[in-house]
Structure formats: structure tokens, C-alpha cells
C-alpha positions, 0 to 999 in steps of 0.5 A: 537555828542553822548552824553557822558557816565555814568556807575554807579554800584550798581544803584537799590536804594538808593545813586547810583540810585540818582546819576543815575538820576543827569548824567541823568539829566546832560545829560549822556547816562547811563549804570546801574548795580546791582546784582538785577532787575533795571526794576524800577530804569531803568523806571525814568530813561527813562524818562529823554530822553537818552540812558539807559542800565540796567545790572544784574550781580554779581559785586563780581566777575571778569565774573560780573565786564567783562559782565558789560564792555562788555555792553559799546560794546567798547564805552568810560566811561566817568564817573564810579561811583564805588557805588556797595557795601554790608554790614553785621553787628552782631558780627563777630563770628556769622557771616556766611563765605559766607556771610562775603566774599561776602561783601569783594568780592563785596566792595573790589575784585570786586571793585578794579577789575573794577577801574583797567580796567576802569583806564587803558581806561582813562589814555590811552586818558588821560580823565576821571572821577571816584566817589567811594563810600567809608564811613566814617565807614573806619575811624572807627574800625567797632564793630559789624560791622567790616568786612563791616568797613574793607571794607571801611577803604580800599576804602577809602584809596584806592582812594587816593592812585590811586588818587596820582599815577594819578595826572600827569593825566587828570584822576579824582578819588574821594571818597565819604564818606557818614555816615548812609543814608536813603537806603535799606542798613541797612535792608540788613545788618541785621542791623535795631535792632541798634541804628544806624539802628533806628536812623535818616539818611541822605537823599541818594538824598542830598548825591548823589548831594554832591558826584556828585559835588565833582567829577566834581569839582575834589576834592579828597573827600567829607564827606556828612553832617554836623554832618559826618564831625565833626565825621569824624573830631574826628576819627582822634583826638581819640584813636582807642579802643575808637573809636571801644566802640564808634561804639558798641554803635551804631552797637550793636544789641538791647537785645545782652548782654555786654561781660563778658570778664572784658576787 
């Protein structure tokens, strides 16, 4: 019998190349994609005697999002891991168009495009398993950072949203909500002269495992780490203009001066 298959996007480093090597593990045949080389992320994972297939293709289109389903030549996804993501941080008026709405077409069109695909395969046989990776950055308006926020605010709800229209199915959808992780996220986003991009982060293989283990226990979510709890609890006890200050503390550029506005 084949073993069963993992597509996981947005597998060349950090939380998803992690939840590549656990479906490895697990035994899962592996299709990886990111919109660079997986040459080494796909090297440690030969390792573990399945089938590996790396794609590189650009998951903020349509064409991207199709090439990498015409890599499973017809062959059932079992597991999605929708993990493929962009960040951008600074202030939003400084912000090149270019870039912001590639963050919105990569997190968000792209996203979405290949759930609905993906989904409609799997309530079709009435089995499946997706993990999306969302943030606890959705529950907060994203000072400094508020265009990547938005992104997430919409995974986020977007996953239960799926997750309630499929629940007279055998189709599973959970969203993972990490905070602030060890990857190369935050140098990509331009975002290492913050609090937060200086600061401590969680360790992306201790995330992956507490994504993992929520999809195959079919919970709804998990917020990763004890500390993302408590602030993802807060989030829904405090006023949002707090919670935006909150956020400028932490997403604010070092040496970038307080806004002479009086509000």
C-alpha cells in the first residue's frame, strides 16, 4: 500500500520545514513548495526513506498555487499544511504597494485559492486533513505591522469559518496560532530594529509538533506557548486602541520618533 501524502507550502525554513520532517517521520510521502530553492530542506528529508517532491513556485498567484497541484499527477492529499506566508513590518505609509500586496496575495488570494481546491478533493471522498497557519498577530490590530496583521485576522477567522461549514464531514481544518518564532521571518519582514525582532522566540520545532498534534487530534486551534496564551487570552478582554499601543511597542522600529499628532 502507498504510503499517504503531505503537501506542506511554504517548507524551506522555519515552522513548516518542521512540520515536513515530523509527516516524514510519520511516514507521509511529501510534496514541499516554496517560492525559493528547497534543495537543503529537501536533502534532511530524504533522509527519512519516502518520497520527497520540492516545488518552487510563487503561492501568490493562481498559475503557482495550479503548478503546485499538478505536481500530485492526480494522487489524493491527505494532509495540506497551508503554511506558506509574508510578512512586512514599518509603517504602513512607508510601505512599498508592491510589496504590501504581495503579503496580501501570498497570505491571503493564494491562500484561499488552494484551500478551495485542495477542500473540494476532500469532501469529495469525505477524508482529509488541513493545518493553516494563522497567528495570534490576528487578534491584535498590527501597529507597525498592520498590513501582514490583517492577513492573519483573515486566516484566522477563515479557518473556522471553513471549519463550521465542513463539520458534517470527515474533513478536518485547524489553524495554528503561533506568536513570535525562531525563523527567517522577521528578517525578511524588515523587522529585526524591533522589540519583537530582538527579543526572545519560540523554538519553530516545539511549534510544528504543537500544530501537528492539534490537527491529528482534530482540534479547531492551538496557540503555541504558554506565554502566546495568555496574550491571545488578553486580546479578547482588552479594548482594540489598546491593544494597537500594545503592539507599537513591540513592532516599532528602534530610533523611529513618536507621532506629533497629540492623539
Amino acid at each position: 500500500m502507498a504510503n499517504k501524502l503531505a503537501v506542506i507550502t511554504g517548507a524551506s525554513t522555519g515552522i513548516g520545514k518542521e512540520i515536513a520532517k515530523i509527516a516524514a517521520s510519520e511516514g507521509y510521502d511529501l510534496i514541499v513548495v516554496a517560492d525559493e530553492p528547497l534543495v537543503d530542506a529537501a536533502g534532511e528529508l530524504d533522509s527519512y526513506g519516502v518520497s520527497v517532491e520540492a516545488i518552487e513556485a510563487d503561492l501568490s498567484t493562481f498559475e503557482g498555487n495550479d503548478t503546485l497541484l499538478a505536481a500530485t499527477n492526480g494522487r489524493e492529499i491527505d494532509i495540506l499544511v497551508a503554511n506558506a506566508g509574508r510578512g512586512l513590518g514599518q509603517g504602513f505609509l512607508t510601505q512599498d504597494p508592491a510589496e504590501w500586496r504581495h503579503v496580501i496575495d501570498t497570505n491571503v488570494v493564494g491562500t484561499t485559492y488552494l484551500l478551495q481546491k485542495v477542500l473540494q478533493q476532500m469532501v469529495a471522498r469525505d477524508e482529509g486533513n488541513v493545518l493553516i497557519t494563522g497567528s495570534i498577530a490576528g487578534l491584535i490590530p498590527g501597529a507597525w505591522q498592520a498590513v501582514y496583521n490583517g492577513t492573519k485576522a483573515y486566516l484566522d477567522s477563515f479557518s473556522y469559518a471553513l471549519r463550521e461549514e465542513l463539520k458534517d464531514t470527515k474533513v478536518n481544518v485547524t489553524v495554528l496560532m503561533p506568536g513570535p518564532t525562531e525563523t527567517e521571518f522577521f528578517r525578511r519582514a524588515d523587522m529585526l530594529d524591533t522589540p519583537v525582532g530582538e527579543g526572545e522566540k519560540a523554538d519553530a520545532g516545539k511549534v510544528a509538533k504543537d500544530g501537528w498534534d492539534a490537527m491529528t487530534d482534530r482540534k479547531g486551534h492551538v496557540v503555541s506557548g504558554f506565554m502566546n496564551k495568555v496574550q491571545a487570552a488578553i486580546s479578547h478582554l482588552t479594548p482594540d486602541s489598546m491593544l494597537a499601543k500594545m503592539h507599537t511597542g513591540q513592532a516599532k522600529p528602534d530610533g523611529v520618533e513618536e507621532s506629533k499628532s497629540g492623539r
